[in-house]
C-alpha positions in Angstrom: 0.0 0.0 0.0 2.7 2.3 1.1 6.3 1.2 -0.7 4.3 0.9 -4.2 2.0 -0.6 -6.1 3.9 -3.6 -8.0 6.0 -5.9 -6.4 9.3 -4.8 -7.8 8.7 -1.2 -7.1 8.3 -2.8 -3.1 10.9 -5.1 -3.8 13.5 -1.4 -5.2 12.4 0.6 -2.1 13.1 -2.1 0.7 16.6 -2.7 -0.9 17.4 0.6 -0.3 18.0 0.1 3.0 20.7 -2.2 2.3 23.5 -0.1 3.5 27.7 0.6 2.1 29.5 -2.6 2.2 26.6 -4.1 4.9 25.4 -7.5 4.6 22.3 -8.3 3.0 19.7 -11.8 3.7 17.0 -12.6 1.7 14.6 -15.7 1.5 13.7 -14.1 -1.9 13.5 -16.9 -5.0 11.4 -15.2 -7.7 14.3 -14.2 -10.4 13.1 -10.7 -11.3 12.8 -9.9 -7.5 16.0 -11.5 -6.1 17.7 -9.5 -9.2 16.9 -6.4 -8.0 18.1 -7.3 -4.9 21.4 -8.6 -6.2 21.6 -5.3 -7.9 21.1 -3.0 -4.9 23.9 -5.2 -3.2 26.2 -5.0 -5.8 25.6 -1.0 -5.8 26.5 -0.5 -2.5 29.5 -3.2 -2.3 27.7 -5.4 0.4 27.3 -9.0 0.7 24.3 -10.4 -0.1 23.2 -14.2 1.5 20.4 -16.2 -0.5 18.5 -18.8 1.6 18.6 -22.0 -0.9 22.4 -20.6 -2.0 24.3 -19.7 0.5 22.1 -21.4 3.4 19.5 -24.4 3.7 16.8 -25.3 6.1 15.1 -29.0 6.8 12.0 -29.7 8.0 12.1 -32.3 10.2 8.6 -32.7 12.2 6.0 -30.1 11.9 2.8 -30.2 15.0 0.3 -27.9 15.0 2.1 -26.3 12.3 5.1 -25.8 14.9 8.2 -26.9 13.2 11.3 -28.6 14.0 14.0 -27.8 11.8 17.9 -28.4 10.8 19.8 -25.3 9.6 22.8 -25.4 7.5 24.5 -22.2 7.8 26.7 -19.6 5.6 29.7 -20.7 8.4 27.6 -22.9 10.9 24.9 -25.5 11.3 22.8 -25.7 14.2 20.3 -29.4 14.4 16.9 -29.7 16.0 15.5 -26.0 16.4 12.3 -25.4 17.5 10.1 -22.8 16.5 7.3 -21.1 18.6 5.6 -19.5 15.0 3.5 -21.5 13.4 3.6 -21.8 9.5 6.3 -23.0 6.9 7.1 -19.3 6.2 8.6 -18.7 9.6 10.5 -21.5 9.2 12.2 -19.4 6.2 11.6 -16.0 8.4 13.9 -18.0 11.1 16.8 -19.5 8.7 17.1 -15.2 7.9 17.5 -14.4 11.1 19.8 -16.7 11.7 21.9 -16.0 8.9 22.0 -12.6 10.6 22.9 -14.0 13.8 25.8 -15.6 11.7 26.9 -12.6 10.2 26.7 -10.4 13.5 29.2 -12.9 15.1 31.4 -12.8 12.6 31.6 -8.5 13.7 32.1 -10.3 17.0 28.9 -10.4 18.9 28.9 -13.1 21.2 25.6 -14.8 20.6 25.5 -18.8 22.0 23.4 -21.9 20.3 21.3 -22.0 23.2 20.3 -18.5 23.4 19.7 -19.1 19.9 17.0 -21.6 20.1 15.3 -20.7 23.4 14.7 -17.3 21.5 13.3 -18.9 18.5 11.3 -21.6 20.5 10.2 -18.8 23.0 8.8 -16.2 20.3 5.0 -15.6 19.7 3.2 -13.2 17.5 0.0 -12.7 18.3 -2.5 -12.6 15.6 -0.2 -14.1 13.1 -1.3 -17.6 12.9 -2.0 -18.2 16.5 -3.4 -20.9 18.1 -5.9 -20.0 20.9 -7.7 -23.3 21.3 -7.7 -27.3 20.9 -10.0 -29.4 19.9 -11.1 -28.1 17.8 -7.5 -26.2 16.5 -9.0 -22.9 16.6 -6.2 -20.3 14.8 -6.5 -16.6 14.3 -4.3 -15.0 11.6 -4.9 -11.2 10.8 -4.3 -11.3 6.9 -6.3 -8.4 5.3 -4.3 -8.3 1.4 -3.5 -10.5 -1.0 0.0 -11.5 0.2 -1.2 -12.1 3.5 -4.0 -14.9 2.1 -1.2 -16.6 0.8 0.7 -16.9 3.4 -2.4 -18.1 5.3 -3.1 -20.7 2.8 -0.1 -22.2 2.6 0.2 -22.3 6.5 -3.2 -24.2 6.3 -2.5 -26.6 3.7 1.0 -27.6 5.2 -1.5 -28.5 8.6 -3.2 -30.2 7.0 -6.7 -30.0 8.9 -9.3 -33.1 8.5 -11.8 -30.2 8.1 -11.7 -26.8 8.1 -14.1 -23.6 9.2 -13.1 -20.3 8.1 -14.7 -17.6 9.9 -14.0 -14.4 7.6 -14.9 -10.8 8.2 -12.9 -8.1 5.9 -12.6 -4.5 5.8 -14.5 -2.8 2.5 -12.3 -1.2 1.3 -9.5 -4.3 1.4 -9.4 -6.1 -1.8 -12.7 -8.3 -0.5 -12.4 -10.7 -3.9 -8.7 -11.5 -3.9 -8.5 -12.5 -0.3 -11.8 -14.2 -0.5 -10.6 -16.5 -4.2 -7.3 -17.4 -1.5 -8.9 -18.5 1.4 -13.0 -20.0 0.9 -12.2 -22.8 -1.6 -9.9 -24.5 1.2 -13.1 -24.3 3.6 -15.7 -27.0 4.3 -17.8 -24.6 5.2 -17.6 -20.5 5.7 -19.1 -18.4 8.2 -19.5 -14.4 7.1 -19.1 -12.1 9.8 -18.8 -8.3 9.7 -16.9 -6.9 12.9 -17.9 -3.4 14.9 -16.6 -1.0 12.3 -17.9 1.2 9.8 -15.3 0.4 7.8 -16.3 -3.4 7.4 -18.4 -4.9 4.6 -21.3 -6.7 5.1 -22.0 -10.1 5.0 -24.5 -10.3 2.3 -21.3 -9.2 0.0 -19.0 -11.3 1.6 -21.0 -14.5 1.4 -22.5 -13.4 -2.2 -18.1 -13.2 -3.1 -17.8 -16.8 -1.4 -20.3 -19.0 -2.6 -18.1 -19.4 -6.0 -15.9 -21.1 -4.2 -17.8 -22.6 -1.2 -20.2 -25.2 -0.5 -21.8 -24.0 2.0 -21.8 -19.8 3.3 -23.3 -18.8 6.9 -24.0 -15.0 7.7 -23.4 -14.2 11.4 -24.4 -10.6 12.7 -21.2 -10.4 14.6 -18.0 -11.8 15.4 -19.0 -13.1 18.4 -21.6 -15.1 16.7 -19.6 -16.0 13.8 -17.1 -17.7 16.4 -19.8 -19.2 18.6 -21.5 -21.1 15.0 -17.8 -22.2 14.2 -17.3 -24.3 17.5 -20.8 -26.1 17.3 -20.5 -27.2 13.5 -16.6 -28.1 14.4 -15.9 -31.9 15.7 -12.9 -31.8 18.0 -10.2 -32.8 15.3 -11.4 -30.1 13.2 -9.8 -26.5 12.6 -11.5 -23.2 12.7 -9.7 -20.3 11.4 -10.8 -16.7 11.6 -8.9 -14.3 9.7 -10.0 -11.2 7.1 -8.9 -8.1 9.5 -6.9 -7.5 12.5 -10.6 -5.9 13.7 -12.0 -9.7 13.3 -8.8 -11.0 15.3 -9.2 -8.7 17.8 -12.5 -9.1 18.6 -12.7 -13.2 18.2 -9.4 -12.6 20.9 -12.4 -11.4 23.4 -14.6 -13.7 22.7 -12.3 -16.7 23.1 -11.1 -14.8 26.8 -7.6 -13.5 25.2 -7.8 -9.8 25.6 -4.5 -8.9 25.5 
């Protein structure tokens, strides 16, 4: 919304931070976007680390979507990492900060293995993918654009749920379609909610935008609702995810006792 409206005009103004003869660590792989990366690098005389060249990751387990992972380092390797962020994304989020961590110790910060993983097993992010409740998995993830939907969907296919409940409730003027096209056909059902805000669209629209991709649609008056209709159609090996807006997020969080 802000950097630009294309991804390489995003891609140019986040490279310009990379600073004269700094280091540089991407998890980028699309070619026209890593170039223009390699390019801002090679402007400024830094080094620039690739995850997939220069440093490897393996998934060894993944629970709840919580994954246990090998890294194979620039100068190191570190076995058996846990992660407290759920999603295969953070796996590749973590194998960039550690490629960081590798890099600041070789400018002689004195960072330990252990402090290493307690940090990365220890880390939460609330609203990103969070799990607030089992049986049934009941996640909340805050994606409002495009690229957030993706990320979601990905997360939710690598977990694999037997089925899943997608409570959704978007703001109007967020790209309602393109988020709804990501996220409804994964759903065995989807329940349209519509959060306190005069910014939020209704239901009618949202459900009218998922029943392309849908088999069956609910309307719920509010979020509160919306999450209450979830956890009687859910069995307990079932997931509900509720997502669309960090104004849906937050208010499922008081409805499931999480103010904070």
């Amino acid at each position: 919304e802000f950097l630009g409206k294309s991804l390489k005009s995003i891609t140019v103004e986040k490279a310009g931070i990379i600073k004269k003869k700094g280091v540089a660590v991407t998890a980028e792989a699309r070619p026209a976007l890593l170039g223009v990366i390699k390019k801002a690098a090679l402007k400024q005389g830094a080094a620039l680390y690739v995850l997939g060249r220069d440093f490897k990751i393996h998934v060894k387990t993944a629970r709840d979507g919580r994954a246990v992972f090998d890294y194979c380092g620039i100068w190191e390797r570190i076995d058996n990492i846990k992660l407290g962020l759920r999603g295969l994304h953070q796996v590749k989020n973590a194998a960039c900060a550690l490629a960081t961590v590798e890099a600041l110790k070789r400018e002689g910060f004195k960072i330990t293995v252990p402090a290493i993983k307690r940090g990365l097993e220890k880390t939460r992010w609330p609203g990103r993918f969070e799990v607030i409740k089992k049986k049934p998995l009941v996640i909340l993830d805050s994606a409002h654009n495009i690229d957030g939907a993706k990320t979601l969907k990905e997360a939710l296919k690598y977990l694999k749920p037997k089925r899943l409940f997608l409570v959704i409730g978007i703001m109007a003027d967020k790209d309602v379609d393109g988020i709804v096209r990501e996220l409804a056909p994964l759903a065995c059902e989807v329940i349209a909610s519509a959060p306190d805000t005069a910014r939020a669209a209704v239901t009618t629209v949202i459900k009218k935008k998922c029943l392309p991709y849908a088999q069956v649609v609910h309307e719920a008056s509010s979020v509160d609702d919306a999450c209450a209709l979830a956890l009687r159609l859910a069995g307990k090996e079932d997931v509900v995810c509720v997502t669309g807006s960090m104004y849906t997020v937050g208010e499922s969080k008081k409805y499931f006792g999480e103010e904070n």
